[in-house]
C-alpha positions in Angstrom: 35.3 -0.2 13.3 36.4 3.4 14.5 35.2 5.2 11.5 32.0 3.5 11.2 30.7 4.9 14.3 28.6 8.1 14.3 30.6 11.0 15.9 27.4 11.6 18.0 28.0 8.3 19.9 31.8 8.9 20.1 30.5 12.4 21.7 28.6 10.5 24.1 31.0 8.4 25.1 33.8 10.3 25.3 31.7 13.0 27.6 30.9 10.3 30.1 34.8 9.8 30.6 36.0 13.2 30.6 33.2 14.0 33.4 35.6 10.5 35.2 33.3 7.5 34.2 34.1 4.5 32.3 31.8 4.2 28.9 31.4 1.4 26.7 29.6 0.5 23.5 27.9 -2.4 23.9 25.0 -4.9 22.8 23.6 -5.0 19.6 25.8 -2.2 18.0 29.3 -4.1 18.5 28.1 -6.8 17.2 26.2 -4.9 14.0 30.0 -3.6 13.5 31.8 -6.9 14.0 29.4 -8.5 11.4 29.5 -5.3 9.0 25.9 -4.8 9.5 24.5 -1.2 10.0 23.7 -0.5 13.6 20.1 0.1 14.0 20.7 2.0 17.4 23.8 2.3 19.5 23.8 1.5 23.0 26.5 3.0 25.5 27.0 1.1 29.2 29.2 2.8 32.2 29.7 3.0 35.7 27.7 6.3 36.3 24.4 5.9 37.7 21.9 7.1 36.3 21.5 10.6 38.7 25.5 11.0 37.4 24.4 10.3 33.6 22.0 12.9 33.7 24.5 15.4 35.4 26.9 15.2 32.8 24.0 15.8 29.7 21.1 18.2 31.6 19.0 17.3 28.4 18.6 13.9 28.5 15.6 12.0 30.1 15.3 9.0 32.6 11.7 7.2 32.5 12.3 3.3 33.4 13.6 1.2 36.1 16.8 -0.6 34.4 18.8 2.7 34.8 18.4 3.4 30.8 18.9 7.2 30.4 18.1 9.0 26.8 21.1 11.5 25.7 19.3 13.9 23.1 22.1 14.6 20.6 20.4 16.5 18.5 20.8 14.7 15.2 18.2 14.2 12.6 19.0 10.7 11.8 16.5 8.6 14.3 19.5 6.3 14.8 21.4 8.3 16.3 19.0 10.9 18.3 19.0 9.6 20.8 21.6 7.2 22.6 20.7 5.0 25.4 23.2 5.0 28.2 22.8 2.9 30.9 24.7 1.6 34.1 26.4 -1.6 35.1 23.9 -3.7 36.5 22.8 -7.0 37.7 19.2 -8.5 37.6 17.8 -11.0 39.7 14.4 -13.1 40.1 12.3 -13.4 36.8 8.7 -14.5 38.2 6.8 -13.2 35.1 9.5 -15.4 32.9 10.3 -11.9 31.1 11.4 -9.2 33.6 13.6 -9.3 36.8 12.1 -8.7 39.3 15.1 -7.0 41.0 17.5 -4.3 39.3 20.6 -2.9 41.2 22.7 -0.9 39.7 26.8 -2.2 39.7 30.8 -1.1 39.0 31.8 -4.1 36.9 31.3 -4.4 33.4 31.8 -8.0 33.2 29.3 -8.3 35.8 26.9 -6.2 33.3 28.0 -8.8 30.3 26.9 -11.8 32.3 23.3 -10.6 32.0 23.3 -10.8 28.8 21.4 -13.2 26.1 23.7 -14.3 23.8 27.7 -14.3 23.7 27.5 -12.2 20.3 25.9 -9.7 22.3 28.1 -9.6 25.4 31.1 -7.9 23.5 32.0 -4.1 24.9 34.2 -1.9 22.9 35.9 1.6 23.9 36.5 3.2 20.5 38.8 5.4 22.1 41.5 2.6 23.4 40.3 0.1 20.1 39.8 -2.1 23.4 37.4 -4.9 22.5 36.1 -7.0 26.3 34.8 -10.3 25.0 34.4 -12.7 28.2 32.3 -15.1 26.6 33.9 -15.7 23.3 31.3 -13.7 21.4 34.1 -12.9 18.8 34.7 -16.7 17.8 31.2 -17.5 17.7 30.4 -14.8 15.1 33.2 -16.2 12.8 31.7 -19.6 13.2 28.0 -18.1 12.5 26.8 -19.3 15.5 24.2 -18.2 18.2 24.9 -19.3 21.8 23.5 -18.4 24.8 25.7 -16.3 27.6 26.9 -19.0 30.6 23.9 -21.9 31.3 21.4 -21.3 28.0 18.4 -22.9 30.5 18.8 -19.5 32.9 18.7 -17.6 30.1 15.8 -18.2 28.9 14.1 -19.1 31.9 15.0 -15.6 32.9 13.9 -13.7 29.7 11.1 -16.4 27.5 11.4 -13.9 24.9 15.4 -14.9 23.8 14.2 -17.9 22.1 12.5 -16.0 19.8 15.1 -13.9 19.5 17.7 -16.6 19.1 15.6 -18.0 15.9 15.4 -14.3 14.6 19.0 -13.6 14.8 19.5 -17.4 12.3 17.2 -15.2 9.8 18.9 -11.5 10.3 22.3 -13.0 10.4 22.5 -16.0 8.5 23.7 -18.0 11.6 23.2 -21.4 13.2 22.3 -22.7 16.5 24.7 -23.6 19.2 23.4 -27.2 20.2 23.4 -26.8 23.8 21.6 -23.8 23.2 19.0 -25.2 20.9 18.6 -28.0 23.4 17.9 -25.4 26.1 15.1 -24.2 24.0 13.2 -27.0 23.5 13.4 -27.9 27.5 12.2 -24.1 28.1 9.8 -23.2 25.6 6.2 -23.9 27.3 7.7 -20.4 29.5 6.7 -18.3 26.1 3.3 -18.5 27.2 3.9 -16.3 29.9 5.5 -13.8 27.2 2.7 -11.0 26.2 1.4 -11.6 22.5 3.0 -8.1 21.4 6.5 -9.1 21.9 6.2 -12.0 20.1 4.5 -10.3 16.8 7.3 -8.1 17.3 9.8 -10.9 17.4 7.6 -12.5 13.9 7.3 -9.5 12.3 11.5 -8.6 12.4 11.6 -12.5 11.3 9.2 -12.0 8.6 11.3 -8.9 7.4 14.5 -10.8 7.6 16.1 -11.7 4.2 15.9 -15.3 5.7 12.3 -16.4 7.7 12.2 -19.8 6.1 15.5 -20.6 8.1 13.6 -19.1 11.4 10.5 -20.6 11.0 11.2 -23.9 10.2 13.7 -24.0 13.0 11.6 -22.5 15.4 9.2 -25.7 15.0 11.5 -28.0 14.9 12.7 -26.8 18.7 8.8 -26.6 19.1 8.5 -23.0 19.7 6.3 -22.1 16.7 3.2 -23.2 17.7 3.5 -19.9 20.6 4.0 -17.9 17.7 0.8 -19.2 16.0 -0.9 -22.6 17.0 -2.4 -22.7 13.2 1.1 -23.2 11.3 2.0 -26.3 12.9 -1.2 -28.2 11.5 0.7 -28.1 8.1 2.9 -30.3 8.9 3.5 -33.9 7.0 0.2 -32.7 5.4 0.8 -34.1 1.8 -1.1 -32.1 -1.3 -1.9 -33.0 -4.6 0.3 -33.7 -7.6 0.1 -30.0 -8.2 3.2 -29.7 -5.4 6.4 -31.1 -4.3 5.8 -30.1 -0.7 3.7 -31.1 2.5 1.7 -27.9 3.2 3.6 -26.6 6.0 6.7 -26.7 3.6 5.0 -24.4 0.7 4.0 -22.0 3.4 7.3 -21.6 4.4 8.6 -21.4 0.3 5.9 -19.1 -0.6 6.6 -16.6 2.4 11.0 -17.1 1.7 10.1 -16.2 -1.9 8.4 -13.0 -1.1 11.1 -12.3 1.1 13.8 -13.4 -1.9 11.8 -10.4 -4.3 11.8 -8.3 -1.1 8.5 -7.8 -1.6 6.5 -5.8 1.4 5.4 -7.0 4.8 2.0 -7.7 3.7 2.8 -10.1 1.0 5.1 -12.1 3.2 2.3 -12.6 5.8 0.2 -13.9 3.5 2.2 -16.0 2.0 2.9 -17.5 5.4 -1.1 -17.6 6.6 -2.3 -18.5 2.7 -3.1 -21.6 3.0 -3.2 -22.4 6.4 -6.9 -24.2 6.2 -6.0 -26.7 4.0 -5.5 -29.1 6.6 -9.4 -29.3 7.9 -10.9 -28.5 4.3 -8.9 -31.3 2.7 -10.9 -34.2 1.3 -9.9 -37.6 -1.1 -12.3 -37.5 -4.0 -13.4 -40.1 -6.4 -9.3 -40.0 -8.3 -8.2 -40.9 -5.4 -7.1 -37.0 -5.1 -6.6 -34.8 -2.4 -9.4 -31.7 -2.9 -8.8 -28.6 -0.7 -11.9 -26.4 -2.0 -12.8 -23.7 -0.1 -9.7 -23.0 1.6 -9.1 -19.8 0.9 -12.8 -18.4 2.8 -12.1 -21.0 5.6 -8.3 -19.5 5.6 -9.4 -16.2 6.0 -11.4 -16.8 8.9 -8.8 -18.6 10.6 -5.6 -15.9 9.3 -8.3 -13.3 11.0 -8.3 -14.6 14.3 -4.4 -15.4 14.5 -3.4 -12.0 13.6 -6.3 -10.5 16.0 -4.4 -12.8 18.3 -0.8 -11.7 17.8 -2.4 -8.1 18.4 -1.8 -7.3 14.5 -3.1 -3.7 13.6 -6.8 -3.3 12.1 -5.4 -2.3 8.6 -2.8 -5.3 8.4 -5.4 -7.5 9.5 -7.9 -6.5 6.6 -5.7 -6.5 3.8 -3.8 -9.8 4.8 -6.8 -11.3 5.6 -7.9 -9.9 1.8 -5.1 -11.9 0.4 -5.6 -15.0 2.0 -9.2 -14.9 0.8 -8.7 -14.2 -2.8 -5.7 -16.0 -3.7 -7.7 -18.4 -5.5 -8.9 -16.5 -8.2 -9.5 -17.7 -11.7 -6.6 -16.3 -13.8 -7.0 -17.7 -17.2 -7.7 -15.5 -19.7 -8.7 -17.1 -22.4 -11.9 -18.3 -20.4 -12.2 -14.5 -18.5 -13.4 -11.1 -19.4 -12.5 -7.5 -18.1 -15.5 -7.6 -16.6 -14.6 -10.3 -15.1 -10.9 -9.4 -13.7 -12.9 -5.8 -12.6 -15.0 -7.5 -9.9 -11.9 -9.3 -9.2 -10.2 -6.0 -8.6 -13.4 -4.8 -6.7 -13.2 -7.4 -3.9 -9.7 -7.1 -3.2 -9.9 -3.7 -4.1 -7.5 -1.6 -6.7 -4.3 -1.2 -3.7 -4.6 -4.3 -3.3 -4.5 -6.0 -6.5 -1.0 -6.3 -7.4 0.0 -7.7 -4.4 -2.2 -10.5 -5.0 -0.9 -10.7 -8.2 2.6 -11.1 -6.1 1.3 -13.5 -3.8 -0.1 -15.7 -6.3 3.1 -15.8 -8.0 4.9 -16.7 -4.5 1.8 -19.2 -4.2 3.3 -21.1 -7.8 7.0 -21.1 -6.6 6.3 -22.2 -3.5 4.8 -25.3 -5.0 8.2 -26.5 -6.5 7.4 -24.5 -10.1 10.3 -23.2 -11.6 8.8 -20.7 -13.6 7.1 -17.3 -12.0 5.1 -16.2 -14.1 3.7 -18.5 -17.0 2.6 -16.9 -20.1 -1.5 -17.1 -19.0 -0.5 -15.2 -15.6 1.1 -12.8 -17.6 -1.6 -12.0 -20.1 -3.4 -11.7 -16.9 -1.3 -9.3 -15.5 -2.3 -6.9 -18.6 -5.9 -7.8 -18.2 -5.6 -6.4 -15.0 -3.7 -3.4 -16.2 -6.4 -3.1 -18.8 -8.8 -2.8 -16.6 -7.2 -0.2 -13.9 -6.3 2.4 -16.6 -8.6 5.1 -17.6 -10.2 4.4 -21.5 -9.5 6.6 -23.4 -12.5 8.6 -23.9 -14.9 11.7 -24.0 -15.1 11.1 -20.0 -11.8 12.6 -19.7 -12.5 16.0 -20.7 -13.3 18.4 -18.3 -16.7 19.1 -19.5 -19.8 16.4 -20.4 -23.0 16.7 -21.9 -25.0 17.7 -19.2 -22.9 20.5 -18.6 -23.1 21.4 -22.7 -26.9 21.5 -22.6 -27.4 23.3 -19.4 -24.7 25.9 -20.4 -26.0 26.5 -24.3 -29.5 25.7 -24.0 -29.4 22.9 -26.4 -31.4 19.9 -26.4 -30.3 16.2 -26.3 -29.1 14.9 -29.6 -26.3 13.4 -31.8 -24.8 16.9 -31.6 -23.4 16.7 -28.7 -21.5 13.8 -29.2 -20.3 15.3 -32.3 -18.9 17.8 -30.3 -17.4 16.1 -27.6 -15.9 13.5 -29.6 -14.1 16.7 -31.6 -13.5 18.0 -28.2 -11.4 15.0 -28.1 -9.0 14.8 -30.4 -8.3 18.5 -30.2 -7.2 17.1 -26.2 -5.3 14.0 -27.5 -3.5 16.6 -29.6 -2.6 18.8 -27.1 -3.5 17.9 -23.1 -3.3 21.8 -22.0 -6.8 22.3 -23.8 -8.2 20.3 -21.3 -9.3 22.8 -19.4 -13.3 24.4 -18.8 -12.8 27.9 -20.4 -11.2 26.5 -23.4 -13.8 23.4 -23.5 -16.5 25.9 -23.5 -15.5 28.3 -25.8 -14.6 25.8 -28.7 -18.3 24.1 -28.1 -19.9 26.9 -28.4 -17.7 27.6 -32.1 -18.8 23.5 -32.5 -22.3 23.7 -32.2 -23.1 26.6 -34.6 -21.3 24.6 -37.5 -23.5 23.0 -39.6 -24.6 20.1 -38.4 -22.4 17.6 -41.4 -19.9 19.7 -40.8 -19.7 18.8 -37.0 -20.3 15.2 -37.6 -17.5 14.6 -39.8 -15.4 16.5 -37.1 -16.4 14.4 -34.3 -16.4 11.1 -36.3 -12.7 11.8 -37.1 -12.4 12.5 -33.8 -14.3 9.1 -32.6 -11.6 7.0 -34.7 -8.9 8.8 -33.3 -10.1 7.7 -30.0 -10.4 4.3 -30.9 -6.9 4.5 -32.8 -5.6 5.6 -29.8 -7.1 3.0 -27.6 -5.5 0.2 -29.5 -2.3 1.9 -29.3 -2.4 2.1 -25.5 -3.9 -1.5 -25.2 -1.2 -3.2 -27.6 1.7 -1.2 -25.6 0.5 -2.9 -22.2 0.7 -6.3 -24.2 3.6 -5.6 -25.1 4.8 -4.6 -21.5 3.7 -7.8 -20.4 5.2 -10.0 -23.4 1.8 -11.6 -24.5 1.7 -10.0 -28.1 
C-alpha cells in the first residue's frame, strides 16, 4: 500500500510524529487502499489536539467542533490539498439522530475506532511501521465483501440515521453485501431517517446513482424499507404489473432502466431519469376494453410528480428542469416512416437541442429496461439520423457571410433572380474552398458577379445550385450511413 500513498500525506503524517505525536491514516482511505480503489481524500487521526495540530503546520485552518484541522499542502491535485487531521475522540448523545451532541477530544486510538460506522472503516494504518490496527475485523470483512456495522449495528445507526444510507451506498461503490445483523438493525432503525436533513440524503442518492451498481442499492434499500425516505414516489412501483410490452413490475424497470444508464456510464442526468421516468404509471394506469393495462399520460403526470421529488431532495434548479424535461418527453413518437423533420424539429424544440441526445439515451435505457435484448432497433436508429438531420446546418446560401439584403443595400441593386444567381455562385466558390468565406472577399467577387451578363450569371449560379444540392445528398447519405439505415 506504501507506494500508493501521495508523499503529501506521508509528509503530513510523518511531521505530526517528528513534532512527538502518534499519526494514523484512517477511515475511508485505508480501506480505498485495501480494496485497490483510489482514495478520494485521505484522512490522518492522532493524539495532538487540535491547538498542537495547528502548532506543528501554522498554515492550516480549524473551523468545526470535532477537532478536524485542514493541513494546506500545497498540491494542485484537490485530493490531496488539503488533508484532514483530526484527534482521538469520543462522541456521546445523538438527540438530532445525526450529530453527538458531546465531542471530547481522547489519547486512544481504539477508543477513536469504536466511533466509527462500519468495521471496513475502522482500520488505522502507519505507513511508516507497515502497522495495520484492525480491532473489529474490518480486514476479513472486506475479503468476504461484506458491510457490517462497528460493535451493536442498532447504536450505530441510532447514533448517526445517515449510515444506513451509507451502508446501501457502499453494496453499489463496492460491490458488497450486507452483514445480516446489520441489515436487521436497519430495518428496526430506519423511521430515524426522517430526522436526517433532505440534503444528506440526495447526497447519499446522488453517490448511489453515480455508483457503477444503484440497482443493487436501490433495490436493497426497499427491501430493508429505507427507500421510501429517499423518495416516497418509488415504492408505489412495486408488484405493479405492465403490459405485455415488459417482463417487469414497474418498480423493477425503473430500477433496469436507471442500472443500464449506469452500465453505458452515461451522465448523472440520464440516470435520474431513468429512475423517476415512469414513476406515474401507477395512478395513470387503467384496464381497457383487451383486457390491457393502458398508462397514457404518464409521462405529463410523471413530470409533475419527478418535479416535486427532486424539489424535495433539495435538487439544483438546472437538474430539476432538464430531468424533469426527460421524464416528460420520453414518450415521443419515434417511427420514421410515419414522421417528418418537421416533425422530429419540434421534438428537438421542446426538449430543446442539449437535451436531445440524452433522451435519445434514456429512451434506449427505457427499451432495455423492459426486458428487450436489443438497444437500438433499426426504426430508433433511422431516428437517430433524423435527428442528426435535423440539428446540422443545410447546406446552403445561409452560410455565407453575406445575404441579399446586404447585396442590395451595398450595390444599389434591386430585388431579382440576380441575386440568387449570385449567391448561389457565391456558393460553390465556398464549398470549394471555406477561406473565401469571408465579407471582403464575398463583396468583391459580387460585385465582379453582377456586372456579368445576366445568362452568363445564371448558368454560374445554377451550377452552383446543383452543387449545393449534390452536396446535400452527400452529407445526408453519410449520416445514414453513420447510423446503419442505408
Amino acid at each position: 500500500m506504501l507506494h500508493r500513498i501521495p508523499h503529501e500525506v506521508r509528509s503530513v503524517s510523518g511531521s505530526l510524529r517528528k513534532a512527538g505525536f502518534e499519526a494514523y491514516l484512517v477511515g475511508g482511505c485505508v480501506r480505498d487502499l485495501l480494496v485497490n480503489r483510489e482514495p478520494k481524500d485521505w484522512d490522518v487521526t492522532t493524539n495532538a489536539t487540535p491547538e498542537q495540530i495547528q502548532e506543528v503546520f501554522p498554515d492550516s485552518f480549524y473551523e468545526n467542533d470535532y477537532g478536524t484541522v485542514g493541513v494546506k499542502t500545497g498540491s494542485e491535485d484537490p485530493r490531496i490539498a488539503i488533508i484532514e487531521v483530526t484527534p482521538y475522540r469520543t462522541e456521546s448523545g445523538y438527540s438530532d439522530r445525526r450529530r453527538p451532541d458531546a465531542v471530547e477530544f481522547g489519547t486512544s486510538l481504539l477508543e477513536d475506532l469504536a466511533r466509527r460506522d462500519f468495521t471496513m472503516n475502522a482500520i488505522a494504518f502507519e505507513e511508516e511501521k507497515g502497522q495495520i490496527i484492525d480491532p473489529y475485523d474490518g480486514q476479513k470483512d472486506i475479503k468476504d465483501r461484506l458491510v457490517r456495522a462497528v460493535g451493536n449495528a442498532s447504536e450505530r445507526f441510532s447514533e448517526d440515521a445517515l449510515r444506513m444510507l451509507r451502508a446501501v451506498r457502499l453494496v453499489a461503490e463496492l460491490d458488497f453485501g450486507i452483514d445480516g445483523s446489520t441489515a436487521a438493525a436497519i430495518s428496526e432503525n430506519s423511521k430515524y431517517l426522517s430526522h436526517v436533513s433532505r440534503e444528506r440524503v440526495r447526497d447519499e442518492l446522488v453517490r448511489i446513482l453515480n455508483s457503477d451498481r444503484p440497482m443493487n442499492a436501490l433495490v436493497l434499500a426497499q427491501r430493508l424499507g429505507i427507500l421510501e425516505y429517499i423518495s416516497s414516489e418509488l415504492i408505489r412501483g412495486v408488484g405493479v404489473e405492465q403490459n405485455q410490452a415488459h417482463s417487469y413490475d414497474v418498480f423493477e424497470h425503473l430500477m433496469r432502466t436507471m442500472q443500464h444508464a449506469a452500465d453505458k456510464g452515461w451522465a448523472f442526468d440520464i440516470r435520474l431519469a431513468g429512475l423517476f421516468h415512469d414513476i406515474s404509471k401507477p395512478e395513470t394506469r387503467r384496464m381497457n376494453e383487451k383486457g390491457e393495462w393502458t398508462f397514457h399520460g404518464h409521462e405529463v403526470v410523471g413530470s409533475r410528480v419527478t418535479k416535486k421529488a427532486l424539489e424535495d431532495l433539495r435538487f439544483s434548479r438546472e437538474t430539476i428542469e432538464k430531468v424533469t424535461k426527460l421524464v416528460r418527453w420520453h414518450m415521443f413518437f419515434s417511427d420514421p416512416d410515419q414522421i417528418t423533420l418537421s416533425a422530429v424539429r419540434r421534438m428537438i424544440t421542446n426538449v430543446g437541442e442539449e437535451n436531445i441526445w440524452d433522451l435519445l439515451n434514456l429512451r434506449i435505457c427505457d427499451r432495455v429496461g423492459t426486458g428487450r435484448p436489443k438497444e437500438q432497433p433499426f426504426r430508433f436508429r433511422k431516428y437517430k439520423a433524423m435527428v442528426e438531420q435535423a440539428l446540422r446546418d443545410p447546406i446552403s446560401v445561409k452560410m455565407l457571410k453575406t445575404d441579399g439584403q446586404h447585396i442590395m443595400d451595398t450595390f444599389h441593386v434591386n430585388p431579382g433572380p440576380k441575386i440568387g444567381y449570385a449567391l448561389n455562385a457565391l456558393l460553390e466558390e465556398v464549398l470549394d474552398d471555406a477561406n473565401l468565406n469571408t465579407p471582403e472577399y464575398l463583396d468583391m467577387r459580387t460585385k465582379e458577379l453582377l456586372e456579368m451578363p445576366e445568362g452568363e450569371l445564371k448558368k454560374l449560379g445554377e451550377s452552383g445550385k446543383e452543387r449545393r444540392e449534390a452536396a446535400e445528398d452527400r452529407e445526408v447519405q453519410h449520416i445514414m450511413e453513420k447510423h446503419h439505415v442505408c
